[in-house]
N, C-alpha and C positions, 0 to 999 in steps of 0.2 A: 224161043226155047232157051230156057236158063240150064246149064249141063258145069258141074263142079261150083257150084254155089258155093260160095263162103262159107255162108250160116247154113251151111248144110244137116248141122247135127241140135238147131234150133226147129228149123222146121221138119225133121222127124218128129221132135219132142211134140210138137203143135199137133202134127198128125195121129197121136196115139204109139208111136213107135217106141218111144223109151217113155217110162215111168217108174219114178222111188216112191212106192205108196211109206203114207207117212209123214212125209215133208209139202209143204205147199209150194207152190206154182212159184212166190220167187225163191225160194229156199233151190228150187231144182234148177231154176233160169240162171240164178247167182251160180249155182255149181258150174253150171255149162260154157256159161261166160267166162267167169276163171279158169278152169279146167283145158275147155278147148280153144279158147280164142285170146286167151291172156289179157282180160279186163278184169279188174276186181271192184265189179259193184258189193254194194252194201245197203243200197236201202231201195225202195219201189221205187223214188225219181231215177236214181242209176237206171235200173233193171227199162224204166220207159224210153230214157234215151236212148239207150242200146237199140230197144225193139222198134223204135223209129228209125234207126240206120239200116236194121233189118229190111224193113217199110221202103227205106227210100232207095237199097240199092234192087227191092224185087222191082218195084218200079221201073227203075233206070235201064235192069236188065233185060226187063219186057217192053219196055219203050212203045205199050201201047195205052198207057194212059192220058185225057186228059187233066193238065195238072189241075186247072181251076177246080174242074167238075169234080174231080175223084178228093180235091182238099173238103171239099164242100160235103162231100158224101161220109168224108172220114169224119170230118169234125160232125157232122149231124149222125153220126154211129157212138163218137168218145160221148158226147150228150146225152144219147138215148142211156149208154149202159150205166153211167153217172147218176137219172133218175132211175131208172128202172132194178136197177141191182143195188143202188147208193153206196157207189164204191166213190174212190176218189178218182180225180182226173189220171194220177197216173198209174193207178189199177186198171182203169176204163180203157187208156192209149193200149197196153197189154193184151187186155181181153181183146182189144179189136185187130190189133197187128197180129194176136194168135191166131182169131179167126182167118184171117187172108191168106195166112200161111197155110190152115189147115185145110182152104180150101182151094190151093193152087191144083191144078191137072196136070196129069202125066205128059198131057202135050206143050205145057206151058215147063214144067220143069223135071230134070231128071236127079233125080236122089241117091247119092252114095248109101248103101245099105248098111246099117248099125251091127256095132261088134258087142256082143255079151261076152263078157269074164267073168268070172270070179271077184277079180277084183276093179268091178266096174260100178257106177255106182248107181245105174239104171241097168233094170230088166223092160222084158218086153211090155208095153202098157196093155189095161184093159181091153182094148181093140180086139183080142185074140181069146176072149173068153172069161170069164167068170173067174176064176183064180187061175191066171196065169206064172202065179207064185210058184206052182206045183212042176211046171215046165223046166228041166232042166238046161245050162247053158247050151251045151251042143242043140236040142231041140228045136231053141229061140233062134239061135244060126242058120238051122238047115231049112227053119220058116222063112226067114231075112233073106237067103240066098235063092230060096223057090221064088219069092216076089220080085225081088232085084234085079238077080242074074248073075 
């Protein structure tokens, strides 16, 4: 069980939890990196290596992967979404370390719950409905705090 995660407010993002509609995927990842964790990527190879430290400290902190197996599985996932989407390699590494992230469990990891401001620069993502634009701050809270605790 991963409890105080680092990259705690990456994998909210991954999960639907914050979203800036408007800006794409590294435009918000760039944000978050600078913003929370004091790295200043600037282009998709950045934004990759980041989300592979991501990768390798959920790893490290679940300590139940095979490394061979799980390289082998990653790299034939970067592949798969490299033909299949025809992004690049470091689009690909993204899309697959966001999946992992969005698909960790509640028993595998516990999640500090997301703050909405005003002057924040993610609201709550699509996950909560249709236009969740319409939700005011206090709202997105009192749902973040019902989930969380």
């Amino acid at each position: 069980m991963i409890e105080n995660f680092e990259f705690n407010d990456i994998v909210l993002y991954s999960k639907g939890w914050l979203e800036h509609k408007g800006n794409t995927m590294i435009e918000d990842l760039g944000y978050l990196f600078g913003q929370k964790y004091g790295y200043r990527p600037k282009t998709e190879e950045e934004i990759a290596m980041l989300m592979l430290r991501v990768f390798d400290s959920v790893k490290e902190k679940l300590g139940n992967f095979d490394i061979v197996c799980q390289y082998h599985i990653f790299e034939n996932e970067v592949r798969n979404k490299m033909r299949i989407m025809d992004v690049s390699r470091d689009m690909s590494i993204i899309l697959v370390v966001r999946s992992v992230l969005q698909n960790l469990k509640r028993n595998e990891i516990t999640l500090n719950k997301p703050h909405y401001g005003k002057h924040e620069y993610f609201r709550m993502g699509s996950l909560f409905g249709d236009n969740p634009i319409s939700m005011t701050y206090a709202e997105m809270n009192r749902r973040a705090k019902k989930i969380f605790g």
